[in-house]
ROGU-124447 format. One record per residue: x, y, z of N, C-alpha, C in turn. Coordinates in Angstrom, 1 decimal, decimal comma. Example, Ala and Ser with C-alpha at 12.3 -4.5 7.8 and 13.67 -1.06 7.14 Angstrom:
<atoms>
13,2  -5,7  7,8  12,3  -4,5  7,8  13,2  -3,3  7,8 $
12,8  -2,2  7,1  13,7  -1,1  7,1  12,9  0,0  7,9 $
</atoms>
This chain:
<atoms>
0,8  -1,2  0,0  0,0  0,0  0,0  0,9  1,3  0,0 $
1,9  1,3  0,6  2,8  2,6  0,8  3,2  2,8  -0,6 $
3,8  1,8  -1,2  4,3  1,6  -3,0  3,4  2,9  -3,3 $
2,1  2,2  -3,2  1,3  2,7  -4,5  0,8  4,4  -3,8 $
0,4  4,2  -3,0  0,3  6,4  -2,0  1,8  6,9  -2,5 $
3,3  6,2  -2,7  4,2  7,0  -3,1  4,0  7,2  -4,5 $
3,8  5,8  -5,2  3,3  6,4  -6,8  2,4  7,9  -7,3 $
1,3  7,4  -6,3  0,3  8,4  -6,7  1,2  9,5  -6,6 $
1,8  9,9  -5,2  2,6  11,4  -5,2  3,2  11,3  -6,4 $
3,9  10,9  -6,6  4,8  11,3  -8,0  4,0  11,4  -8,8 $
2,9  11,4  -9,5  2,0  11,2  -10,5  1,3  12,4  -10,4 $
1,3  12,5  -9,0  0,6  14,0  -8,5  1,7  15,3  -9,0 $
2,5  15,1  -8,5  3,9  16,1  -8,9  4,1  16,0  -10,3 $
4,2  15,3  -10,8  4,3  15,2  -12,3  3,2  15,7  -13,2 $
2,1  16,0  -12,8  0,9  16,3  -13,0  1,0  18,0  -12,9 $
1,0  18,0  -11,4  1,5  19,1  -11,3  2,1  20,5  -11,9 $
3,3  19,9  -12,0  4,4  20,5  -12,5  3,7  20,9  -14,5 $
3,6  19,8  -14,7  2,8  19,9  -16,2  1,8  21,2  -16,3 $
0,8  20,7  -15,2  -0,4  21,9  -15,2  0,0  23,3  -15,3 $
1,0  23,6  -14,3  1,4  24,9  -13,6  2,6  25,2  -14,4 $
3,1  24,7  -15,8  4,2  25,4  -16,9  3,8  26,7  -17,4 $
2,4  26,6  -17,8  1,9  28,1  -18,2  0,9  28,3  -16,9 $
1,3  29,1  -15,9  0,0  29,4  -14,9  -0,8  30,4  -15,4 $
-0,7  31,0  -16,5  -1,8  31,9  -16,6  -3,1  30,8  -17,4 $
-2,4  30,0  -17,6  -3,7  29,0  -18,8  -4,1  28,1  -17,5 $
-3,1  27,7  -16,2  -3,5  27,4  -15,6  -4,8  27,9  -14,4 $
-4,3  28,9  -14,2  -5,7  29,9  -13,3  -7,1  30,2  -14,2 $
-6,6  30,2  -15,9  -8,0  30,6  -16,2  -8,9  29,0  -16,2 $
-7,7  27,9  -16,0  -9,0  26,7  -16,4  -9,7  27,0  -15,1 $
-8,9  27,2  -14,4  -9,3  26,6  -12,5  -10,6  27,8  -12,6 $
-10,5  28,6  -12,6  -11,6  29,6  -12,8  -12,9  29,3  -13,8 $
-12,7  28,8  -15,3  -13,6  28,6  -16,0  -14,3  27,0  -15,0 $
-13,7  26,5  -14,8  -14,4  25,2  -13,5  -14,8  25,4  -12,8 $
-14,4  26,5  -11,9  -15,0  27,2  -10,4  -16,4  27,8  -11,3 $
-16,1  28,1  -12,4  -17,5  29,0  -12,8  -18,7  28,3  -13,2 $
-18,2  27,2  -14,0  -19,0  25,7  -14,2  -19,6  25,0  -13,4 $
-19,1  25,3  -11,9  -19,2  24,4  -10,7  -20,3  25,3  -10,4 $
-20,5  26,8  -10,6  -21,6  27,8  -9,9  -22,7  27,2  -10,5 $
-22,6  26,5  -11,7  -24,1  27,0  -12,2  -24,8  26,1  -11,3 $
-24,5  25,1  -10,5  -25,7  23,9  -10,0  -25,8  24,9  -8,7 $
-25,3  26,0  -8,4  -25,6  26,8  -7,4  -26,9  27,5  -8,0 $
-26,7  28,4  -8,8  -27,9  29,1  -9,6  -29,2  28,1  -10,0 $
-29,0  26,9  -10,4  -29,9  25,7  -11,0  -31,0  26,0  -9,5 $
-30,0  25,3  -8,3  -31,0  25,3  -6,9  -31,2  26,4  -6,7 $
-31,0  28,0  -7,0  -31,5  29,3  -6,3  -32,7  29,6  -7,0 $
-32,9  29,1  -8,5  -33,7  29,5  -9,1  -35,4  28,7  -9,0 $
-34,7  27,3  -8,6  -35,7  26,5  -8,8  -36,2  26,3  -7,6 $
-35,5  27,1  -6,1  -36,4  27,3  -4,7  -37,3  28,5  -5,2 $
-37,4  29,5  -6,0  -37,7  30,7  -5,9  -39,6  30,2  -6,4 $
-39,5  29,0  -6,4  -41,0  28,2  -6,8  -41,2  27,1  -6,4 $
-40,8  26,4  -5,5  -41,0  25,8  -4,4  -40,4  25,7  -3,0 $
-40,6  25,2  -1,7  -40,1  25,4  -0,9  -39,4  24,0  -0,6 $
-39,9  23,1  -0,8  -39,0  21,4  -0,2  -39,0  21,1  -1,3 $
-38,2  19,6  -1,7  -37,7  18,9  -2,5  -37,8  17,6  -2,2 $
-39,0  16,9  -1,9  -38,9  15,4  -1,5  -38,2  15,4  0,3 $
-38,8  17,1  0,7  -38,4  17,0  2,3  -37,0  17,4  2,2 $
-36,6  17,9  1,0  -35,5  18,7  1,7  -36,0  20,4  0,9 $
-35,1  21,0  1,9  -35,2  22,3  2,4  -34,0  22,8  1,2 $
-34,7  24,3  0,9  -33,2  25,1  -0,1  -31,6  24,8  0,6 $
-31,6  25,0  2,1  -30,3  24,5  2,2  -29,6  23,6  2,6 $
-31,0  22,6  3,0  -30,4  21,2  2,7  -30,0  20,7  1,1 $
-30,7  21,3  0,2  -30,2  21,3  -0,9  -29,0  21,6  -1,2 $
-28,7  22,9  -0,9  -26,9  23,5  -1,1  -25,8  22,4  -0,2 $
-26,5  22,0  0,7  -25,3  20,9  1,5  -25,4  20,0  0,6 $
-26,1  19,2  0,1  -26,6  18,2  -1,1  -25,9  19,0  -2,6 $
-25,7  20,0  -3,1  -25,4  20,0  -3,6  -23,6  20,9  -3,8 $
-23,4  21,4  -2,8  -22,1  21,5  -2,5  -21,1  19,9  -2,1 $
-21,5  19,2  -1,8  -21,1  17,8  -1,6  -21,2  17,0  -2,9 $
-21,8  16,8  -3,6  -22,1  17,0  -5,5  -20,6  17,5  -5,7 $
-20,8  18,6  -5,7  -19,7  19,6  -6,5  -18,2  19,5  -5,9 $
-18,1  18,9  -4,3  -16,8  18,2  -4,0  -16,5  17,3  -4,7 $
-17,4  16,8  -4,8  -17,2  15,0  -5,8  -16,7  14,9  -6,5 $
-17,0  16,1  -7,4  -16,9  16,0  -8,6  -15,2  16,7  -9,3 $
-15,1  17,5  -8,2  -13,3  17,8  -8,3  -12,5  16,7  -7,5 $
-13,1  15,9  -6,7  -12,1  15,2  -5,7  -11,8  13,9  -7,2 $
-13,4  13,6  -8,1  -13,3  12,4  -8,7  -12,0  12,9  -10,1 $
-11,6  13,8  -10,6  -10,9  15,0  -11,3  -9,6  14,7  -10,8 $
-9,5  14,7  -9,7  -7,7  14,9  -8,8  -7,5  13,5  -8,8 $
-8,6  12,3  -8,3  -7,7  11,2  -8,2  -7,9  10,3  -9,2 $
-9,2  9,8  -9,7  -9,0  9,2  -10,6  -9,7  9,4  -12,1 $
-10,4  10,4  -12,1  -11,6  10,5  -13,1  -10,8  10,9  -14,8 $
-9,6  11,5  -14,8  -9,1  12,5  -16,1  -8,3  11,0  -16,4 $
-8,2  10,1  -15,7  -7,4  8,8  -16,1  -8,1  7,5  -17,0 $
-8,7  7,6  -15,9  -10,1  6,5  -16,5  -11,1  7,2  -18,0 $
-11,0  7,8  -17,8  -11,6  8,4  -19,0  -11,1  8,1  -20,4 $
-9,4  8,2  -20,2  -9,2  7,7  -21,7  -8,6  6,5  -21,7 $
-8,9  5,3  -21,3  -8,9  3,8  -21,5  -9,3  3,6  -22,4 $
-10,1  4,1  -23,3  -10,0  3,7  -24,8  -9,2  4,1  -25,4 $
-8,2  5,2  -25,3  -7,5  5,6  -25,9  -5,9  5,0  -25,8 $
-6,2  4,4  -24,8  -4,9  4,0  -24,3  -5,1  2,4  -24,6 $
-6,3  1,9  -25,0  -6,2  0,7  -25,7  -6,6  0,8  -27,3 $
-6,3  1,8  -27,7  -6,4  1,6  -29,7  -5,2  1,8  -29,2 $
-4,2  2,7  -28,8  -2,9  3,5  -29,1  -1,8  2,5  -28,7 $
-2,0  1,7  -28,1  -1,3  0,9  -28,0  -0,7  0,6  -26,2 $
-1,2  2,2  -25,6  -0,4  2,3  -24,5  -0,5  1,4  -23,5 $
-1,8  0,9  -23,3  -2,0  0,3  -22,4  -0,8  -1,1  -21,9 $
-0,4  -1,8  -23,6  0,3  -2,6  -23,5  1,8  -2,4  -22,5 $
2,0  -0,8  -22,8  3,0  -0,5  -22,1  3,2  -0,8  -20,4 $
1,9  -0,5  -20,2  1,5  -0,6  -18,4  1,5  -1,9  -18,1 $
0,8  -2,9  -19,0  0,8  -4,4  -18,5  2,1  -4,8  -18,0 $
2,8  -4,8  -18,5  4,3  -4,9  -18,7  5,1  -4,5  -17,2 $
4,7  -3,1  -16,2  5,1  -2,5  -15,3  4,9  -3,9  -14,1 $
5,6  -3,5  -12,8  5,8  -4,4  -12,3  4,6  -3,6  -10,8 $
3,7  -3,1  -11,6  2,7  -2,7  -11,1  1,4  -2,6  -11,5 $
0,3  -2,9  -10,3  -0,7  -3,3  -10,8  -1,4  -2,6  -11,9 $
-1,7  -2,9  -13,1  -2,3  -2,6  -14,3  -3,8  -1,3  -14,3 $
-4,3  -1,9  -13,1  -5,8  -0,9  -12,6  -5,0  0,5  -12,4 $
-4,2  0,1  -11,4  -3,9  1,6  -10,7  -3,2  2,5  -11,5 $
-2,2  2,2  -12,3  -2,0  2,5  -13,3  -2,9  3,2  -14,1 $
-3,6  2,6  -15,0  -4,4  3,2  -15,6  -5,7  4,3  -14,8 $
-5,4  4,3  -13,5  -6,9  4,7  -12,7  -5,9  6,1  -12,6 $
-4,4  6,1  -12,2  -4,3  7,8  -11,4  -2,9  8,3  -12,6 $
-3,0  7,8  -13,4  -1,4  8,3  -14,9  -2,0  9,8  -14,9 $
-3,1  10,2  -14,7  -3,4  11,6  -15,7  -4,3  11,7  -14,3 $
-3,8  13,2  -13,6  -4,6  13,9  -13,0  -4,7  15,5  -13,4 $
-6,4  15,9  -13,2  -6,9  17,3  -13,6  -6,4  18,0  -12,3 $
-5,3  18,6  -12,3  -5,1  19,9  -11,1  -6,2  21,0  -11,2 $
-6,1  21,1  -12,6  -6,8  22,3  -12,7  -8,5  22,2  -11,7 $
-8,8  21,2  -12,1  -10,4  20,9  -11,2  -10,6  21,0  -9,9 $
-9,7  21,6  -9,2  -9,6  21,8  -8,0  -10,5  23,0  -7,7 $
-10,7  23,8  -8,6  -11,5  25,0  -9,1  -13,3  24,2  -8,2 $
-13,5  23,3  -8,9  -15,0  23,1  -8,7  -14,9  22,6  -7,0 $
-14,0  21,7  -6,3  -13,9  21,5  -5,0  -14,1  22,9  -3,9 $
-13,3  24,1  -4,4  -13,3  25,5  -3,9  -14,6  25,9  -3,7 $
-15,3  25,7  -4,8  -17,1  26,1  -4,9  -17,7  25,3  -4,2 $
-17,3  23,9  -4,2  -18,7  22,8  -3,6  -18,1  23,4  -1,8 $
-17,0  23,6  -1,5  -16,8  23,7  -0,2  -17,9  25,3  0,1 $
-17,7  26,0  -0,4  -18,5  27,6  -0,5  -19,6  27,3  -0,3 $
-20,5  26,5  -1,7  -21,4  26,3  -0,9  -22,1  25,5  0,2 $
-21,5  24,6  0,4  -21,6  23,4  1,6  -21,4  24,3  2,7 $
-20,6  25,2  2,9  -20,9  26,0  4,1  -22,0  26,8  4,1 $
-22,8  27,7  3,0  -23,5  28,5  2,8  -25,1  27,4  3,3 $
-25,0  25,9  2,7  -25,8  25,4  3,3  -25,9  24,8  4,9 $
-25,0  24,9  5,3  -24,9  24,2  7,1  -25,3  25,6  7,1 $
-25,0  26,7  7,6  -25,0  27,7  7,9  -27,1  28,2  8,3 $
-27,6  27,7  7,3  -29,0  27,2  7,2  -29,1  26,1  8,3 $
-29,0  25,7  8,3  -29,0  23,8  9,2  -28,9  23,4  9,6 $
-29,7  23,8  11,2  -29,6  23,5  12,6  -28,8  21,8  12,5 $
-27,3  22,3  12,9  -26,2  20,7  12,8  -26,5  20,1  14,5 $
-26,9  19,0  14,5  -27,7  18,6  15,4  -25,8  18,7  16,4 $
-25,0  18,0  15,9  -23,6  17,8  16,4  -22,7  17,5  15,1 $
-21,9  18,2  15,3  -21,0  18,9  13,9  -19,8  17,7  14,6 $
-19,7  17,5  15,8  -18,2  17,0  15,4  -18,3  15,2  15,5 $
-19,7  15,1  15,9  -20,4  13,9  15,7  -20,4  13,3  14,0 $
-21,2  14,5  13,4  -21,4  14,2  11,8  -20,1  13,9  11,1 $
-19,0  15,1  11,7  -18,3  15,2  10,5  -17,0  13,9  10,0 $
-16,7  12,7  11,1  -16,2  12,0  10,9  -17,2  10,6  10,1 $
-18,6  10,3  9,8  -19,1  9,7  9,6  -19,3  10,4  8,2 $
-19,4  11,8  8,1  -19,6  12,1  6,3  -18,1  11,9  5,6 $
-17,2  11,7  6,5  -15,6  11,6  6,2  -16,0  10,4  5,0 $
-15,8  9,3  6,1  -16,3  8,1  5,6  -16,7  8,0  4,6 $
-18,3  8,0  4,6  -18,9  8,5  3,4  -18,7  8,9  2,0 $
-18,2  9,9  2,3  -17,4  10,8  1,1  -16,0  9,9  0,4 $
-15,3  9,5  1,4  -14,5  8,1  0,4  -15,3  6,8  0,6 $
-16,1  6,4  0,5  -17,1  5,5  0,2  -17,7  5,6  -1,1 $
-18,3  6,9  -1,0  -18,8  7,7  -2,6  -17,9  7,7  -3,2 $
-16,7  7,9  -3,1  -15,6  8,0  -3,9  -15,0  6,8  -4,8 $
-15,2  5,9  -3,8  -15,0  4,7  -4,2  -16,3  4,1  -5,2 $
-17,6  4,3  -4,6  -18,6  4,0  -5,8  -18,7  4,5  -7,1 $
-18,1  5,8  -6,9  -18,3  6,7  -8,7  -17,0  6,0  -9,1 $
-16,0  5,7  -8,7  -14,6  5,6  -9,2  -14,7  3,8  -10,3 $
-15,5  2,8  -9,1  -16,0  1,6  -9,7  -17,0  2,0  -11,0 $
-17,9  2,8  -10,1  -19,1  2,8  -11,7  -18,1  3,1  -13,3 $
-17,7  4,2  -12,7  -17,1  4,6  -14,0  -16,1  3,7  -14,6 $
-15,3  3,1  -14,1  -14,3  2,2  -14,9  -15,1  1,2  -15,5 $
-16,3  0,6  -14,5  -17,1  -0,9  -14,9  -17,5  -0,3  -16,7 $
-18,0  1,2  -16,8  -18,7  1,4  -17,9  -17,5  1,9  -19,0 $
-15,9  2,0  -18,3  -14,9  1,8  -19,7  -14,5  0,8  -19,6 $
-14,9  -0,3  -19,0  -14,1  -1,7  -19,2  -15,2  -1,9  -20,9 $
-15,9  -1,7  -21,3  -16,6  -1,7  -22,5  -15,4  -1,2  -23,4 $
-14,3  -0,6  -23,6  -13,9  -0,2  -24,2  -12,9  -1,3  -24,8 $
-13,0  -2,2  -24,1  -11,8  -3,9  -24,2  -12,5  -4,5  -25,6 $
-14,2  -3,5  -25,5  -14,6  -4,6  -26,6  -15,0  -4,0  -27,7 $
-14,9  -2,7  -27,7  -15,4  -1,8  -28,7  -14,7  -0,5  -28,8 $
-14,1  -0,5  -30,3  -13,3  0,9  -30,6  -14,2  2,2  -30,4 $
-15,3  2,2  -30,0  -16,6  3,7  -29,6  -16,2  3,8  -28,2 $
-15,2  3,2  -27,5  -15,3  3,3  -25,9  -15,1  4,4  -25,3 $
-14,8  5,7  -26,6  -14,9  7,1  -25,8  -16,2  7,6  -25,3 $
-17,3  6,8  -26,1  -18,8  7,2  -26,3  -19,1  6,6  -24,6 $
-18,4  5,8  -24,2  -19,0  5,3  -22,9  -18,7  6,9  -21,5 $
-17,8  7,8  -22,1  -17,8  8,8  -21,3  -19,3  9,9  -20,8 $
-20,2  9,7  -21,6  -21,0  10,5  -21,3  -22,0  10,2  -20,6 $
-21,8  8,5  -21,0  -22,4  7,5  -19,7  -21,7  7,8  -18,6 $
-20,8  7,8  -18,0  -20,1  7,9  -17,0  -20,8  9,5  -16,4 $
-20,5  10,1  -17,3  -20,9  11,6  -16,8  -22,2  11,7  -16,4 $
-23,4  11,0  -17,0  -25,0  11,6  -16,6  -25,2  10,6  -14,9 $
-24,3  9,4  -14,5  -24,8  8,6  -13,9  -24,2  9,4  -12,7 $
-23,2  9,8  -12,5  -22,9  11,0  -12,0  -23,8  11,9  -11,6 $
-24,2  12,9  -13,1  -24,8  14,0  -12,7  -26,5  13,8  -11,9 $
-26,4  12,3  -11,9  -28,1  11,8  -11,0  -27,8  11,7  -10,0 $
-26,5  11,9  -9,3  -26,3  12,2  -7,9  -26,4  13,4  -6,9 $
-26,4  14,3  -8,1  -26,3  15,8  -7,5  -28,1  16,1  -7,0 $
-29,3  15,2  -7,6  -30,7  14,9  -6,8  -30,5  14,5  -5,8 $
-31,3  14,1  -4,4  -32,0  13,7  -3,6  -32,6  12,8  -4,0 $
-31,8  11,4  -4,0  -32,6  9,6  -4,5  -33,6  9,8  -3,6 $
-34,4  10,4  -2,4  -35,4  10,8  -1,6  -36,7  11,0  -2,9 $
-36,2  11,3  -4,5  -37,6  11,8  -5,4  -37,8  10,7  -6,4 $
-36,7  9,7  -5,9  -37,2  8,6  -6,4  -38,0  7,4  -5,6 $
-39,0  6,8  -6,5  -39,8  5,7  -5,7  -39,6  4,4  -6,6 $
-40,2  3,1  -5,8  -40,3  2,0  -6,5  -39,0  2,0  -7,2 $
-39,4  1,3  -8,0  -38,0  0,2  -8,8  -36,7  1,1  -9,2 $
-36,9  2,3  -9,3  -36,1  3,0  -9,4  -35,2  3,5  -8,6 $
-35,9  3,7  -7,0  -34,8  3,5  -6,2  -34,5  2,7  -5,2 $
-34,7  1,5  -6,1  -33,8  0,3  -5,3  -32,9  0,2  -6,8 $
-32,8  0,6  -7,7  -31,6  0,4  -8,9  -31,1  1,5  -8,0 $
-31,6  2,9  -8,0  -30,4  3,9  -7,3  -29,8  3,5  -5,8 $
-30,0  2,7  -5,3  -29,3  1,8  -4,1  -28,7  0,8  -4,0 $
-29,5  -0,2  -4,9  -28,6  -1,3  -4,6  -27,7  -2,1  -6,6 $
-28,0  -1,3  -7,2  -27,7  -2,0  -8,6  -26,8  -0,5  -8,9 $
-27,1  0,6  -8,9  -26,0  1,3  -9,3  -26,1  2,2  -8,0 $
-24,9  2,3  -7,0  -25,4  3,2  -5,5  -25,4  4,2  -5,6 $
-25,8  5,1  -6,2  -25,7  6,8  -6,4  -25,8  7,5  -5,4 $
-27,0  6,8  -4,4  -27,6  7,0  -3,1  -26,5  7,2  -1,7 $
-25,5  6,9  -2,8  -24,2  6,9  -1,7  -23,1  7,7  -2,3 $
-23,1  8,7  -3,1  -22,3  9,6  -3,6  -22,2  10,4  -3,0 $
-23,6  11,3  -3,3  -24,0  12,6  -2,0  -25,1  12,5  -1,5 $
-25,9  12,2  -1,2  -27,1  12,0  -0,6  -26,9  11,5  0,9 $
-26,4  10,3  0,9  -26,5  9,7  2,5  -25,0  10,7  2,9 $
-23,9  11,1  2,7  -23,1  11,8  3,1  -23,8  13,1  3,5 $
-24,4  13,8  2,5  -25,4  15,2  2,7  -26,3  14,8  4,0 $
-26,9  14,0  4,4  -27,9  13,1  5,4  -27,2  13,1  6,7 $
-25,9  12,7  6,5  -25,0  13,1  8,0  -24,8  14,1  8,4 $
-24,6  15,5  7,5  -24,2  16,5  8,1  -25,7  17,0  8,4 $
-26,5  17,0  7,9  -28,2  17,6  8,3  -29,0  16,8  9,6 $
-28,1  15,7  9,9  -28,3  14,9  10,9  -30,0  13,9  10,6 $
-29,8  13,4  9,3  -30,8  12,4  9,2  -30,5  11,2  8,7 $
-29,4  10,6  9,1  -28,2  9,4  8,9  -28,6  8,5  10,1 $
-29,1  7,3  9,2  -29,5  6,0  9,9  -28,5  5,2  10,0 $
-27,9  4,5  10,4  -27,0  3,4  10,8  -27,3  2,5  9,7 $
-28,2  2,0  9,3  -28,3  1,5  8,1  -27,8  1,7  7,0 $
-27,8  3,0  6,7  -27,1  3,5  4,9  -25,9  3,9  5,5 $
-25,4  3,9  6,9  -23,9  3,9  7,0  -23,2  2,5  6,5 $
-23,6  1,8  7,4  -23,2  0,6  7,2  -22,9  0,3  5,3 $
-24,5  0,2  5,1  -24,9  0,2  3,8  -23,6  0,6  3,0 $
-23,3  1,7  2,8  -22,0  2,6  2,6  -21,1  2,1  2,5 $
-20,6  1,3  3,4  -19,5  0,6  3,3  -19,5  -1,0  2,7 $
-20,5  -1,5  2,8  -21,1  -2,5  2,1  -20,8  -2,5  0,5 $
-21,5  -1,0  0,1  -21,8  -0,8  -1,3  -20,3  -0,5  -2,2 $
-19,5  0,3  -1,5  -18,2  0,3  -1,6  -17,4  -0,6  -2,1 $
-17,4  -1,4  -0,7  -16,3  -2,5  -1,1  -16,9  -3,6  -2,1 $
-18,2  -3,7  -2,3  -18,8  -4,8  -3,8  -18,7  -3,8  -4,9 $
-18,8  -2,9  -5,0  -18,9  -1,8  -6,2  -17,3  -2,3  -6,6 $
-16,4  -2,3  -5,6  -14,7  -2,2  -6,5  -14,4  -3,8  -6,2 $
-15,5  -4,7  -6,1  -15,2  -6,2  -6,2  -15,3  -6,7  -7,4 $
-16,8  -5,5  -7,9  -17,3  -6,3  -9,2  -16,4  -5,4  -10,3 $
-15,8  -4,6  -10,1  -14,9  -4,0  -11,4  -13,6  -4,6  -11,2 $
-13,2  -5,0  -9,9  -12,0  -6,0  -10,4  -12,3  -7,1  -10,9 $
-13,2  -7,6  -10,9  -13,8  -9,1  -11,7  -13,8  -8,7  -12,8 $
-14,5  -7,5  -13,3  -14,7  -7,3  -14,5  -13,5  -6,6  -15,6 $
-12,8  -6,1  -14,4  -11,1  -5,8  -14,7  -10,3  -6,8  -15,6 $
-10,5  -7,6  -14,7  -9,3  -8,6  -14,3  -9,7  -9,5  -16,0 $
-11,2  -9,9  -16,5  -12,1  -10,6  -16,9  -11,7  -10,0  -18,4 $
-11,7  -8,6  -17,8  -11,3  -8,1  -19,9  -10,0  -8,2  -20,0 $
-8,6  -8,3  -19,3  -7,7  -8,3  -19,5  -7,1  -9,5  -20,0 $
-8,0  -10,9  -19,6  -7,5  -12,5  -20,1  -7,9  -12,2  -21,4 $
-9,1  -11,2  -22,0  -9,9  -11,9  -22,9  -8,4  -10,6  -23,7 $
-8,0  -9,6  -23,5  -7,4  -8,3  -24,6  -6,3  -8,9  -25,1 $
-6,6  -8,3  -26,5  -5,6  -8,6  -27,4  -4,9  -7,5  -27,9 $
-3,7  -7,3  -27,8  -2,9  -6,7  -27,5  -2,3  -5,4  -28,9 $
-2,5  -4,3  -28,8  -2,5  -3,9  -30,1  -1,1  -4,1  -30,9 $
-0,3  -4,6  -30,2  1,4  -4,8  -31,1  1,3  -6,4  -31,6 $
-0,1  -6,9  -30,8  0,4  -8,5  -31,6  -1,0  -9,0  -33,0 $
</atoms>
């Protein structure tokens, strides 16, 4: 485990350093992302200004819900999301073959080679407004909640991080495997709701078949203090099978790949 936290740093540094050669191209991405990241601020200001709850949540149970969203969404950016993305690219081009070859594991590899610094931009905002929302929201016990939304939050991390790779392991079997990005992106963007507005069959897929319910929602649930021991647990449950079934399914496209140099 140490190996691979020192990899990542270097990967991080190396990243880094890349990003921050021209910092003026650097500060405008981080800003054009911070400004990207506003609009699901504006989305919820506009759309309380005509109702008052949301399936029982409140405008600033919303902003905690949806500042926790917008964490996610730069945290999935920095560690693995700008990586995983182009696994199809890295299996037409040949590169991937390169990585088999390392005397390190093949997944991780391909999960943290390419991190977005610049996305740090949208984490700055989701924190802004996640305060602008507690700030609203009698916190029953803040120092109670805040190591259980810890959790949480790398739990979610871990479930978007599985979904998304499970939906470019498709890419082992089809040269379109860039098209699987936008899949990746909308299953995502149905986390930034309250699975609270879905009923029936729909959210038992949003819980137990694809856990969205555990991105931001039950983390957002801790800090407003309506966190049952159940979807904690749950949490950790859904986690560790979410990155069971993409190493199966990892592991499963790698016997079957044929190799672009042979």
């Amino acid at each position: 485990m140490t190996k691979y936290i020192r990899l990542y740093g270097a990967f991080f540094r190396a990243n880094f350093m890349k990003a921050t050669a021209y910092r003026g191209n650097f500060w405008l991405y981080v800003l054009l992302t911070a400004l990207e990241s506003m609009t699901v601020y504006i989305a919820i200001a506009v759309l309380f200004l005509h109702v008052e709850t949301i399936a029982g949540w409140s405008y600033h149970d919303m902003l905690v819900l949806s500042g926790i969203f917008i964490i996610t969404n730069g945290l999935s950016w920095i560690l693995f999301r700008a990586s995983v993305m182009q696994l199809d690219q890295m299996i037409t081009s040949g590169d991937l073959d390169g990585k088999l070859t390392k005397p390190v594991d093949a997944q991780f590899l391909v999960s943290v080679e390419r991190i977005d610094i610049e996305d740090v931009g949208r984490s700055f905002v989701g924190i802004g407004i996640l305060w602008l929302g507690l700030r609203g929201t009698p916190l029953f016990s803040f120092a109670t909640a805040l190591p259980f939304f810890l959790i949480m939050l790398v739990s979610g991390q871990i479930i978007l991080y599985s979904i998304m790779l499970l939906v470019k392991v498709i890419s082992f079997a089809s040269i379109q495997g860039w098209s699987t990005n936008a899949i990746s992106w909308r299953f995502h963007d149905l986390s930034r709701y309250p699975t609270d507005i879905y009923t029936g069959m729909m959210r038992v897929i949003y819980t137990f078949v694809f856990p969205l319910v555990f991105i931001a929602t039950v983390p957002a649930k801790a800090l407003i203090g309506r966190l049952t021991m159940p979807f904690f647990f749950g949490s950790l449950v859904a986690a560790a099978m979410s990155f069971a079934v993409v190493r199966f399914f990892w592991v499963r496209a790698l016997q079957k790949y044929t190799s672009a140099s042979s």
